[in-house]
N, C-alpha and C positions, 0 to 999 in steps of 0.2 A: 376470412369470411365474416359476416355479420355477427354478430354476441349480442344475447338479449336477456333481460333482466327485467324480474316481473319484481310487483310490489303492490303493496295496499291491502293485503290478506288480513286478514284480524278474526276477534270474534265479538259476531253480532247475535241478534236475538231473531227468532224466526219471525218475519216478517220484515227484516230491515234492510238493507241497502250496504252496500260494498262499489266501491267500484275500486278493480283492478287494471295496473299499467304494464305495459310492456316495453320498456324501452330497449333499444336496438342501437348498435355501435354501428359503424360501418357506412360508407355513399351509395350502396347500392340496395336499401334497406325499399326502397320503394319498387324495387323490382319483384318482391314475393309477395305472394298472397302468404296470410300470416292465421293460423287457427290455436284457438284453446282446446287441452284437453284438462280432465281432472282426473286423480286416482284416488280413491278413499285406501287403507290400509286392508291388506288381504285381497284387493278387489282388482279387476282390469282398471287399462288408461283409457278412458274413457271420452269421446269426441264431443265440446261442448258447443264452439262456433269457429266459423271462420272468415274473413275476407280479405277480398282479392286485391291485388296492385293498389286502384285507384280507393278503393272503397266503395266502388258500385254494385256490387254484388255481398250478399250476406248470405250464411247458410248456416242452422241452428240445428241442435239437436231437440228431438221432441218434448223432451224433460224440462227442456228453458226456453221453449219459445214462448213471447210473450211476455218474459220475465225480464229478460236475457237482452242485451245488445251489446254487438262487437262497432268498435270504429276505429279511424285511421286518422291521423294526421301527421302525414309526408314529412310538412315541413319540420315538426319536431321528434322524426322517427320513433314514433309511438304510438302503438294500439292503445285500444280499452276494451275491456270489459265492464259495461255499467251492470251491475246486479241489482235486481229488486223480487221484491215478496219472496225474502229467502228463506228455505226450508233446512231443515233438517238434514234432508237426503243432499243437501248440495256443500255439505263438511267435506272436502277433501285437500289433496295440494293442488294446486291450479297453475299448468304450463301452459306456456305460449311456443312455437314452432314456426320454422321456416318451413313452406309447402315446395316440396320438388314439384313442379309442372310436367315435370319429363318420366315423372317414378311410375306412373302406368298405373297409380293408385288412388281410388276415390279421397276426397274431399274430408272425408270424416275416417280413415283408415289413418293409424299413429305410423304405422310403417312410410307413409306417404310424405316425411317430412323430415326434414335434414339437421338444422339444429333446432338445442332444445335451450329454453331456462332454466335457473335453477327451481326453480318453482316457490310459489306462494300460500301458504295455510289459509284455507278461509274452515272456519270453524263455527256455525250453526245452533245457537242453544235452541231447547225448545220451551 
């Protein structure tokens, strides 16, 4: 099955710009729709974005829309996440996920998605 590996975590200053990768092993990497979650320490996993197959569909959580953009490119099996006007509140580890289409489970539900990465630090001063 696909294996994905995030990367680009760091630490910025609040207001700065991150953008994280996701790359993905595998030939069939363009057949998921692919979403980020975040988890800070002590807290839930948290649904940040997600999109679908092509890249035609985008779906955000309210915390980062605006901020926030997920994208795709097929041919180098690799999401992104661009980050900008980053805050404080958005310090945690940051996963990327494969979406089961079949799990019977909304879009932004962590149960709804089959592998994971290892995940990414992004880290927030203020």
């Amino acid at each position: 099955q696909v294996q994905l590996v995030e990367s680009g975590g760091g630490l910025v200053q609040a207001g700065g710009s991150l953008r994280l990768s996701c790359a993905a092993s595998g030939r069939t990497f363009s057949t998921y729709a692919v979403g980020w979650f975040r988890q800070a320490p002590g807290k839930e996993r948290e649904f940040v974005a997600q999109i679908s197959t092509s890249g035609s569909n985008t779906y955000y959580a309210n915390s980062v829309k605006g901020r926030f953009t997920i994208s795709r490119d097929n041919a180098k099996n690799t999401v992104y996440l661009q980050m900008n006007s980053l805050k404080p509140e958005d310090t945690a580890v940051y996963y990327c996920a494969t979406y089961r289409s079949y799990s019977g489970r909304y879009y932004y539900q962590a149960t709804g998605y089959e592998r994971w990465g290892q995940g990414t630090q992004v880290t927030v001063s203020s």
